[in-house]
matplotlib code that plots the C-alpha trace (Angstrom):
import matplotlib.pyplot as plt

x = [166.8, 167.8, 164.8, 165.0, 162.3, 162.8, 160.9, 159.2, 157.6, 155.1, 154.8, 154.5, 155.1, 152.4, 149.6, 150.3, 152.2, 155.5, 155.1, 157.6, 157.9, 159.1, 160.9, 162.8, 166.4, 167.8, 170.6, 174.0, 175.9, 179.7, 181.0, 179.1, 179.0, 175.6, 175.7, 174.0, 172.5, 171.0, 169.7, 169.5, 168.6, 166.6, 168.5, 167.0, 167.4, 165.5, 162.8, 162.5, 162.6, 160.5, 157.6, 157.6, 155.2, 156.1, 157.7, 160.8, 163.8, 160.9, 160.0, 158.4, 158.5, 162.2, 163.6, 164.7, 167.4, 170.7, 172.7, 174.1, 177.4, 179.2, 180.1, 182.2, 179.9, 182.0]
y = [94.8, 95.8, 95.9, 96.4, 96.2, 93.1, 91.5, 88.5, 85.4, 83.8, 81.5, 82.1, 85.8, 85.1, 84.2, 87.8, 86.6, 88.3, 91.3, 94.4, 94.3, 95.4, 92.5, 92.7, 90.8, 88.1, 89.0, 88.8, 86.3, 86.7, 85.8, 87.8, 91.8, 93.6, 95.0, 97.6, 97.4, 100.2, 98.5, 94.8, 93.6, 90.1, 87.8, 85.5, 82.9, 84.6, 85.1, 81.7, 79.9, 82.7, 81.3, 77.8, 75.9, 75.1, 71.4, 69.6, 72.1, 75.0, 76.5, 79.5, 82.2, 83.4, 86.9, 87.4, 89.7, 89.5, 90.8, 94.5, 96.6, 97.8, 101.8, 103.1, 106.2, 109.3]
z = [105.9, 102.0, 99.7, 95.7, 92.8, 90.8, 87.8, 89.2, 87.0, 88.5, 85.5, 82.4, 80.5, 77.9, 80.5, 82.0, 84.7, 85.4, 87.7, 88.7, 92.6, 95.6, 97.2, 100.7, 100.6, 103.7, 105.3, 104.0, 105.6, 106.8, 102.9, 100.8, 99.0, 98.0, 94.7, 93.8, 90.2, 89.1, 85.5, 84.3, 80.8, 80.4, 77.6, 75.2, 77.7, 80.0, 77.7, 76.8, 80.4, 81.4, 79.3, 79.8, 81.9, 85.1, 84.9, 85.3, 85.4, 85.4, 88.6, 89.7, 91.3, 89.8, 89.7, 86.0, 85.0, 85.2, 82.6, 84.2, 84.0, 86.6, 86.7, 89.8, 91.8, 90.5]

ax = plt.figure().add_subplot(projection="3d")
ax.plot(x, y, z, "-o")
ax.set_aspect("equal")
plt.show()
């Protein structure tokens, strides 16, 4: 099993409750890559949805992130 470090709202960022951890990934099925990211940025969107109460449209827990380049390993 892969694991990674994600950001990880719980609900709302301005009650304190997004939270940098160590999360363990399924397995990939027959059709899919892993990708490693070594940096991600959080958009405006991200921000903003990030912050709402949970609601229609608005559900928690979500990994936010996911803006990232892609460099080849030299």
């Amino acid at each position: 099993m892969t694991s990674t470090r994600a950001i990880v709202a719980h609900g709302p960022f301005k009650k304190g409750q997004w939270k940098l951890e160590d999360l363990k990934l399924r397995d990939l099925g027959e059709d899919e890559v892993l990708v490693k990211m070594v940096a991600s940025g959080l958009c405006h969107t991200d921000l903003v949805i990030g912050d709402e109460e949970p609601g229609p449209g608005i559900v928690y827990p979500k990994v936010l992130g996911h803006e990232g380049e892609i460099y080849p390993e030299h």
